[in-house]
C-alpha positions, 0 to 999 in steps of 0.5 A: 325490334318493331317501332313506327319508323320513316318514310316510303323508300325514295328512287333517288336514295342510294338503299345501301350504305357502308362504312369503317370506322377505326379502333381507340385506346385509353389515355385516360378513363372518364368515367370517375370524373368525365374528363377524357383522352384516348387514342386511335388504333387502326383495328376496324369495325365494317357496318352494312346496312340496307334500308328496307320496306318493312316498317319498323323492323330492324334486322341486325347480325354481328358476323364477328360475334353473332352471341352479342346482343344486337341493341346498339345496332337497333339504336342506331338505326331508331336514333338516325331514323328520328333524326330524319322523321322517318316513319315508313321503312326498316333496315338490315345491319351487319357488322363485322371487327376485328375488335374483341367485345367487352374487353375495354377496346373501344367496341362499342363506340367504334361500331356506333360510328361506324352503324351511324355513318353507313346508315347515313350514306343509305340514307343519302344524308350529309351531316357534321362530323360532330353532328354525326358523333353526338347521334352515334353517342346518343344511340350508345347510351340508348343501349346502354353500351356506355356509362357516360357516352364515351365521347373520348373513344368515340372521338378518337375512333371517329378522328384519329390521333389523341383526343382529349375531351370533357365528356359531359359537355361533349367537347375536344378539348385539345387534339395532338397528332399521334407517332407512328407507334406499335400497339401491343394489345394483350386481350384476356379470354373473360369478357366486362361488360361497361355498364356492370363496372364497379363506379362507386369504386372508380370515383375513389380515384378521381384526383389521380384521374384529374391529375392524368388528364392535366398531364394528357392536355399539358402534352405529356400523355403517354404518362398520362397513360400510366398514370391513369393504367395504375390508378384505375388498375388498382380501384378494379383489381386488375393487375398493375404489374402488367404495366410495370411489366411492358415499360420493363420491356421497353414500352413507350407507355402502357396501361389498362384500356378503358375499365379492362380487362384489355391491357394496351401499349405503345412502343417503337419497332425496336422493342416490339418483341421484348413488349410482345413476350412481357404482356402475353401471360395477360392474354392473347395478344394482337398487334396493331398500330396508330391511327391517324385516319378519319371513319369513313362511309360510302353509299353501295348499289 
C-alpha cells in the first residue's frame, strides 16, 4: 500500500509499539437488525508495529496466518495516520493469534484493536478508550472485514465481559461482569468470510433476534445465547443440533459465534469433558476461558 502519510519521525516518539487485545464471542449477532451483545474470551491477538521512514509504505505480516489478506493491517495504519495528520512516515505490522480467521470469532475486530493500540503507543499518542475503538471500528469497515462494524465484538474484545450494544449508533448499551466460565470452541476446517453472508436471509429472523437482545439487557443472556444460536442457525444452514447438542452435555449456553461456521459454549468445570466430547464432531476443538480484562499497548525501544 502506497499512500502520502505523516510526518517526519520525532526523536522523542517511541518508534515502536506493541499490544494485545482479547477474543469475544456471540451473545447475539447484530447483523439482522444492529443490535448486539458478545462476550470476552482471553484467546489473543499480539500486534507490532514499527514506524518507518519510507512514506507511505505499509509493510504488514500476519505470522499466524500469512495467506490472509494483509487489508485490515493497511487500514489501520492509513485511518490512525490521518487521525494525526501524518504525512511523511510508513510502518512495519506484525501480528500474531491464536485465534483461527474467518470462522466467526471475533478475528477481525480483536486484530483491529490490537493494530489500533500498538500503533498508538509507536506513536506516543493517548486517546479515549472509545475514541480508540470507534478508529479501530472505522478502519474494519474500511477493509471490508465487517458488514455493520462490529461494535459489539469489537467492544467486548477491547473491554471484557458481556457487552451489549446498538451497533449503529456506536453505543453500550448495558455491560455485566462475566462468570468465570469455560468456553468449548469447536472450529470447523472451512472458513466464512463476513462480507460474503448471506444478509437478506438473516434479516428473516430479525424479531427472534430483537427478542435475544431484550433478554441479553434483561440479564438473561446466556439464554440469549441459545435464542439467537438457533435462529440464525437455521436462517445460515448451520447446524442447530450442535447447540442441543452441548446444553445436552451440560453446558451453561451454547451457540453459533457470529455468522459461523465456529460453534461456542459456556460451562462450568464440572461438565467441561462431557461439552468437550459433544461438540468435537463439529471441529477442532479449543478451549479457553472469560475474560474480563481490558486490550492493553506499551511502547517498545
Amino acid at each position: 500500500m502506497r499512500q502520502s502519510f505523516g510526518q517526519a519521525l520525532d526523536k522523542d516518539r517511541p518508534m515502536k509499539g506493541v499490544a494485545v487485545a482479547r477474543g469475544a464471542a456471540t451473545i447475539v449477532n447484530g447483523i439482522a437488525t444492529g443490535m448486539g451483545a458478545a462476550f470476552g474470551i482471553d484467546l489473543w491477538t499480539e500486534a507490532r508495529v514499527e514506524l518507518t521512514q519510507e512514506a507511505g509504505v505499509v509493510e504488514g505480516k500476519i505470522i499466524s496466518d500469512p495467506e490472509e489478506s494483509t487489508i485490515l493491517i493497511e487500514k489501520c495504519v492509513e485511518v490512525l495516520f490521518n487521525r494525526f495528520g501524518i504525512r511523511d512516515l510508513g510502518a512495519r505490522v506484525i501480528t500474531n493469534s491464536n485465534i483461527p480467521i474467518a470462522r466467526g470469532l471475533k478475528s477481525s475486530s480483536v486484530a483491529a484493536n490490537a493494530i489500533t493500540l500498538a500503533i498508538l503507543s509507536a506513536l506516543g499518542e493517548r486517546l479515549s478508550d472509545f475514541e480508540i475503538l470507534n478508529l479501530a471500528v472505522d478502519a474494519a469497515i474500511k477493509a471490508g472485514t465487517t458488514i455493520t462494524g462490529a461494535f459489539d465484538d469489537a467492544s467486548a474484545s477491547f473491554f471484557g465481559n458481556v457487552i451489549i450494544t446498538d451497533n449503529f449508533q456506536r453505543r453500550i448499551l448495558k455491560t455485566f461482569e462475566v462468570e468465570d466460565l469455560f468456553v468449548v470452541i469447536a472450529v470447523p476446517e472451512k472458513k466464512s468470510y463476513t462480507m460474503k453472508s448471506n444478509v437478506r436471509r438473516m434479516k428473516l429472523i430479525s424479531k427472534q433476534a430483537l427478542e435475544a437482545h431484550e433478554k441479553a439487557l434483561a440479564g438473561k443472556y446466556w439464554d440469549a445465547m441459545i435464542l439467537n444460536s438457533l435462529a440464525y442457525s437455521a436462517a445460515l444452514g448451520h447446524p442447530a443440533e450442535a447447540t442441543i447438542d452441548a446444553l445436552e452435555a451440560g453446558a451453561v449456553a451454547a451457540g453459533l459465534s457470529g455468522k459461523g461456521p465456529a460453534i461456542v459454549a459456556v460451562t462450568h468445570r464440572d461438565a467441561l469433558v462431557s461439552v468437550k466430547s459433544a461438540l468435537e464432531r463439529y471441529g477442532k476443538i479449543i478451549i479457553a476461558k472469560t475474560n474480563k480484562e481490558n486490550a492493553r499497548s506499551w511502547a517498545n525501544q
